[in-house]
C-alpha positions in Angstrom: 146.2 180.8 83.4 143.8 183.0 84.8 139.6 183.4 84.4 138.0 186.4 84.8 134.4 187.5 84.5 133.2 184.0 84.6 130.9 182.7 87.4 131.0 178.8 88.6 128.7 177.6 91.3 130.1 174.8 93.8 128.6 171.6 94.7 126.8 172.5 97.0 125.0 175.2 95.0 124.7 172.7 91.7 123.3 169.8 93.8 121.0 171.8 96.0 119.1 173.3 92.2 118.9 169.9 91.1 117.4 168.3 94.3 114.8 171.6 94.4 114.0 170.5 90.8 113.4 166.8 91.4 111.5 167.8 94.1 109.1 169.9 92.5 108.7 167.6 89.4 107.8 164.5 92.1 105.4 167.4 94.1 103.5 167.8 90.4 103.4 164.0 90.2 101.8 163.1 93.2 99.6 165.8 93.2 98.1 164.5 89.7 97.8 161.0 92.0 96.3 162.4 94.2 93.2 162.8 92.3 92.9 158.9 91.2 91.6 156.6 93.9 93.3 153.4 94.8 90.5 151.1 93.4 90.7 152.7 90.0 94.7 152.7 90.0 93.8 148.8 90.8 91.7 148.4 88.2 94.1 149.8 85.8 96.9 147.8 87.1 94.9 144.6 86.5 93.5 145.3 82.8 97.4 146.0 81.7 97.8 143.0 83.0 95.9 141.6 80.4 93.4 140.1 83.3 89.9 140.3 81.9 87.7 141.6 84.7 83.7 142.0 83.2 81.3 144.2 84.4 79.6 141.6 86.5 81.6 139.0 89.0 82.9 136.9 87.0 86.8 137.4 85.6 89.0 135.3 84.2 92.3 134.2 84.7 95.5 135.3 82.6 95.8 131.8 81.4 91.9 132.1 80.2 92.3 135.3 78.5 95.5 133.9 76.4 93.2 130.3 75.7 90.7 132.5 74.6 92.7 134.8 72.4 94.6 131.7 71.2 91.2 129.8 70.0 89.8 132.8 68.6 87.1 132.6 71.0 84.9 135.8 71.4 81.8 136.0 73.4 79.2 138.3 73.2 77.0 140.0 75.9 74.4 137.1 76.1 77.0 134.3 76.1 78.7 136.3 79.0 75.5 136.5 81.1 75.1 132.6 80.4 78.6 131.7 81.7 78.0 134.1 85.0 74.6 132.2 85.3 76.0 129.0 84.9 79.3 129.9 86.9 76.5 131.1 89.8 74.5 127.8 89.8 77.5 125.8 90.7 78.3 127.9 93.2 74.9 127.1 94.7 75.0 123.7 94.3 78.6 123.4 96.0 80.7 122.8 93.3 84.0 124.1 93.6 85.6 123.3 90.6 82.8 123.3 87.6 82.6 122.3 83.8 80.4 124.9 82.5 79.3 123.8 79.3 77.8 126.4 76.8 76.9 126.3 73.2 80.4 124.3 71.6 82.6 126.2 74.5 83.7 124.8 77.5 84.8 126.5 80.8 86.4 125.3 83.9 84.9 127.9 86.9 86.5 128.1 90.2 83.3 128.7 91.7 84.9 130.2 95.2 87.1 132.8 93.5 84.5 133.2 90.5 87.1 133.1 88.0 87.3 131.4 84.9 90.5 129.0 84.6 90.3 128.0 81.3 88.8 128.2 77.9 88.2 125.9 75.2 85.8 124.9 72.6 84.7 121.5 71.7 85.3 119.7 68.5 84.8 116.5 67.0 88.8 115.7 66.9 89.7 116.3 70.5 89.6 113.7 73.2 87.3 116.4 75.3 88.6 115.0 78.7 88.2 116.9 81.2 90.3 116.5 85.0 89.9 118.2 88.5 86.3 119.5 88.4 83.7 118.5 90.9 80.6 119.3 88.6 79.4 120.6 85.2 76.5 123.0 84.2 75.4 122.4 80.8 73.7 125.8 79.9 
């Protein structure tokens, strides 16, 4: 059987397109990354981690943003400033590990890391025990 008028690249040829494609598609790629610095790459990284960073210092934990989800709890703006205030007043007191108490919502702080561990609000039917803190702010 014989071919004629047909063209067929070797290996060599076939491989070395491909690579000079991938190549120019990961030059594209990195050049568009180029143009995002490392903090906000962070920052994205983190907030698709479903961590809750606010504005100010204070963040919460992953375990605190599912409690919080879970109980339905929302907090506005003012309650936010309250929590950081509160969270900042352990902190100045020493307290490592703090209750912070606010409206009928409770918080455990980890005053060193400023993060929230956990979230919960108070009823009438819980037992409302609370383990491992070294101080509470009622705000």
């Amino acid at each position: 059987m014989e071919i004629k008028g047909n063209v067929y690249s070797s290996i060599e040829q076939v491989t070395g397109q491909y690579l000079n494609q991938r190549t120019k598609e990961s030059t594209s790629t990195a050049q568009t990354q180029q143009n995002v610095s490392f903090e906000d790459m962070l920052r994205q990284r983190w907030q698709s981690a479903d961590s809750m960073v606010t504005d100010g210092s204070l963040k919460f934990s992953k375990h605190a943003g599912e409690r919080l989800k879970q109980r339905n709890i929302i907090l506005s703006d003012e309650q936010m400033k309250r929590l950081e205030s509160g969270a900042q007043k352990a902190n100045e007191k020493g307290i490592r590990e703090s209750l912070v108490i606010m409206d009928s919502l409770s918080f455990i702080v980890n005053t060193k890391s400023n993060t929230v561990i956990t979230a919960m609000e108070q009823s009438n039917d819980a037992d409302n025990v609370y383990t491992n803190i070294d101080g509470a702010v009622i705000i």
